[in-house]
C-alpha positions as CSV (number, residue, x, y, z in Angstrom):
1,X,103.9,122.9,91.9
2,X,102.8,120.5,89.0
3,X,104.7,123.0,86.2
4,X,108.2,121.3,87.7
5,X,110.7,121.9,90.4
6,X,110.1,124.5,92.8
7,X,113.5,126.4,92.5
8,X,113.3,126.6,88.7
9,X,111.9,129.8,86.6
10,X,108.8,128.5,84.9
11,X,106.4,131.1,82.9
12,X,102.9,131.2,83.8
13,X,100.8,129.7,81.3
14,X,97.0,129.1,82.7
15,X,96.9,126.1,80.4
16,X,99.7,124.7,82.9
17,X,96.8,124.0,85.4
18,X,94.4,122.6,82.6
19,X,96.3,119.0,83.5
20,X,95.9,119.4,87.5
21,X,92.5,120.4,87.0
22,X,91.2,117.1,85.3
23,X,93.2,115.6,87.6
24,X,91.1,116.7,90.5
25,X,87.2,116.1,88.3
26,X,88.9,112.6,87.8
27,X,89.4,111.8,91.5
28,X,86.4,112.6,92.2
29,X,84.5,111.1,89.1
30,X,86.1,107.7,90.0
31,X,85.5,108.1,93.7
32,X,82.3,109.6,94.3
33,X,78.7,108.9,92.3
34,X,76.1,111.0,90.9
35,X,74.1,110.4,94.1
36,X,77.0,112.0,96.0
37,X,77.9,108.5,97.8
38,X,80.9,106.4,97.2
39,X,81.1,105.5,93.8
40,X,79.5,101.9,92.5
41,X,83.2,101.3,91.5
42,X,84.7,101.2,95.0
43,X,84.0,97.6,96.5
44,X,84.5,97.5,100.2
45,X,84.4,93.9,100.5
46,X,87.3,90.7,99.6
47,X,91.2,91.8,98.6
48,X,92.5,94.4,96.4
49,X,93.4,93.1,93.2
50,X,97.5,92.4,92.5
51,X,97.9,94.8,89.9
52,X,96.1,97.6,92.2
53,X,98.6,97.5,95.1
54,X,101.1,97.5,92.8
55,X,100.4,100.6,91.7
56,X,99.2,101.8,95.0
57,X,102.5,101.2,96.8
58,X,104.4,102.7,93.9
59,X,102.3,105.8,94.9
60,X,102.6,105.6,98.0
61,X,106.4,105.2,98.2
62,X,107.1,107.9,95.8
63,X,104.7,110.5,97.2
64,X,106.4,109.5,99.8
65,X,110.1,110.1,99.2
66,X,108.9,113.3,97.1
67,X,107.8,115.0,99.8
68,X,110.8,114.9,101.7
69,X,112.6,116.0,99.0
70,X,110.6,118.8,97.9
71,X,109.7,117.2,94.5
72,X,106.1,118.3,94.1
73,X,105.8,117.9,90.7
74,X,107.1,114.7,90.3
75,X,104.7,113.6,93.4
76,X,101.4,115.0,91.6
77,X,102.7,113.4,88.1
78,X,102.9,109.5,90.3
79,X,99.3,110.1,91.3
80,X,98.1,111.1,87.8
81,X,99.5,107.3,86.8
82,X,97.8,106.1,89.5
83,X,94.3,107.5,88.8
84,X,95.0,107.0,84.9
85,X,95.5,103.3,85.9
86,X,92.2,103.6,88.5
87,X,90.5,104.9,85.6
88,X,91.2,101.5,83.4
89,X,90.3,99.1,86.1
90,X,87.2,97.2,86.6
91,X,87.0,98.5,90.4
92,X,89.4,99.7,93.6
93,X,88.8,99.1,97.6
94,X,87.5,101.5,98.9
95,X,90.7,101.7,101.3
96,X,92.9,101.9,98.1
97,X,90.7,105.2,97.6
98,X,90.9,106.5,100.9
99,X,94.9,106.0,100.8
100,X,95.2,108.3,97.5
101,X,93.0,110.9,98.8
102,X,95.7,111.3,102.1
103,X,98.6,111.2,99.2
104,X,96.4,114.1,97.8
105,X,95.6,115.9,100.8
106,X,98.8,118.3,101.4
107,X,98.5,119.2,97.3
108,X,94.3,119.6,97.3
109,X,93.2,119.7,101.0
110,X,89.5,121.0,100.1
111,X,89.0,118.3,98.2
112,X,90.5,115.9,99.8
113,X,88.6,116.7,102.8
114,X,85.3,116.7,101.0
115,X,86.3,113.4,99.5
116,X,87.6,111.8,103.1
117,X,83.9,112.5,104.9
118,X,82.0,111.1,101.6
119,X,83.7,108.2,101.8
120,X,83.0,107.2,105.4
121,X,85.8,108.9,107.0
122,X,85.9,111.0,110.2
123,X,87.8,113.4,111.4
124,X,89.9,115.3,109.5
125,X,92.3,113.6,106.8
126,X,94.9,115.4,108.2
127,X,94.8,113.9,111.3
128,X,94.8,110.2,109.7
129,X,98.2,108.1,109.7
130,X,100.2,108.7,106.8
131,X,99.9,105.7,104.7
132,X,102.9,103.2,104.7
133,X,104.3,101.5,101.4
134,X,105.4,97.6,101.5
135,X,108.7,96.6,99.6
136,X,107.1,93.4,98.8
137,X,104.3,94.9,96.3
138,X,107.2,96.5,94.9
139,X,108.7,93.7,93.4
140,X,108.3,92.7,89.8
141,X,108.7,89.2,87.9
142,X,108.4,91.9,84.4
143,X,111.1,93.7,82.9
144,X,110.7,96.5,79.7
145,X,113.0,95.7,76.9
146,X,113.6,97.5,73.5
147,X,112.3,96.1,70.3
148,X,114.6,96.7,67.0
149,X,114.0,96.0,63.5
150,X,117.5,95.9,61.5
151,X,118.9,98.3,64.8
152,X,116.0,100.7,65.0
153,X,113.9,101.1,67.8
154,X,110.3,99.9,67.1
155,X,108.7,100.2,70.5
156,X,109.1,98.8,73.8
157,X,107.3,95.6,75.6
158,X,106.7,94.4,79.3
159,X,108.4,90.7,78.9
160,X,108.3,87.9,82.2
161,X,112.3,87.9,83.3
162,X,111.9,84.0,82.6
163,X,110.8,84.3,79.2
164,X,112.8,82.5,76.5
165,X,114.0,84.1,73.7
166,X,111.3,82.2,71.2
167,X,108.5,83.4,73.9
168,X,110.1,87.4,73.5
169,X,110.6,86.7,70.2
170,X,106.9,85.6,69.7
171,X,105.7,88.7,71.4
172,X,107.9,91.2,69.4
173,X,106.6,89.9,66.2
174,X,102.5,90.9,67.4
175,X,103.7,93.9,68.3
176,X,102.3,96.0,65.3
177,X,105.2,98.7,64.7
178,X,107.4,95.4,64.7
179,X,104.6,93.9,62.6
180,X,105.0,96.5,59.5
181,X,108.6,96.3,59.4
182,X,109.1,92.8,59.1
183,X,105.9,92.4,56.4
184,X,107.5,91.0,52.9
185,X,110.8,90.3,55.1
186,X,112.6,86.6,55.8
187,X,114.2,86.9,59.3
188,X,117.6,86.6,59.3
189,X,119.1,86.7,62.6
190,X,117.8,87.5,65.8
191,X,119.9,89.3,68.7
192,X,118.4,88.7,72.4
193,X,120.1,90.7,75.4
194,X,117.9,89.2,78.0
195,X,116.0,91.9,80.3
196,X,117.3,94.9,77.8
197,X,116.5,94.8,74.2
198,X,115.7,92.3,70.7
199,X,117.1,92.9,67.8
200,X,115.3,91.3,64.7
201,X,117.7,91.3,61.7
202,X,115.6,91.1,58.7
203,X,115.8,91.6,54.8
């Protein structure tokens, strides 16, 4: 399912399953300790943090939708970002977890069973309410914009939708791909298209 879309031919390849595999050690690496318990990492008490149920609703809402439309692979590749972000992050609510694990469930229903009863859960996963997704976690004050040197792309940067252009400006410039190409140069002229790309025109 992972390889991409069901109705397309796709060789088989055993390291196509390499990716899915680590997937799977990860979730439960981050979810479950050595002692076999929940892991130190899942709190179960106070709020998820903001940039968690960001994340989490993302998940949730494109599992979600790519389950209806029978996009598996594009399902299992949302909850690989997710557990790449869970794997970055200080901790994650236990409830956070326990939402991921039904996302996983209908792709890895062993595990996801296995995982479901060691975190606390009873019965079956299966027979838990699908999780729901809120719009309002799904807003965003941060747009990705281009950064050019001279009209060449030189990366890309998460910038506030407020930010002036001196603010975007300042951020391209720390960037360190921007960095090299405008070391020994006197900044000309700078083009701003707010929410899409800056230009710095240097020589």
């Amino acid at each position: 399912m992972f390889m991409g879309p069901l109705e397309d031919m796709k060789p088989w390849k055993s390291q196509g399953i390499e990716g899915v595999f680590r997937f799977l050690k990860k979730i439960w690496r981050e979810f479950i300790g050595q002692d076999g318990k929940p892991s130190p990492k899942l709190k179960t008490d106070g709020d998820e943090t903001p940039e968690n149920l960001k994340i989490l609703h993302q998940t949730i809402k494109k599992v979600t939708e790519d389950l209806e439309n029978i996009r598996f692979n594009t399902a299992i590749s949302q909850m690989m970002i997710f557990m790449n972000h869970v794997t970055k992050a200080d901790s994650l609510h236990i409830d956070s977890a326990k939402k991921l694990i039904q996302l996983v469930a209908p792709f890895a229903p062993h595990l996801a069973e296995e995982v479901w009863e060691r975190l606390g859960e009873q019965p079956s996963v299966v027979k838990a309410e699908w999780p729901s997704y809120d719009e309002g976690f799904l807003v965003t004050d941060e747009v990705q914009i281009g950064l050019l040197v001279n009209g060449k792309p030189r990366g890309e940067a998460l910038v506030s939708k407020a930010a002036t252009e001196e603010e975007v400006l300042d951020l391209a410039k720390s960037e360190e791909k921007v960095a090299a190409h405008l070391d020994g140069k006197t900044i000309r002229k700078v083009i701003y298209v707010p929410g899409k790309i800056i230009n710095i025109v240097a020589n």
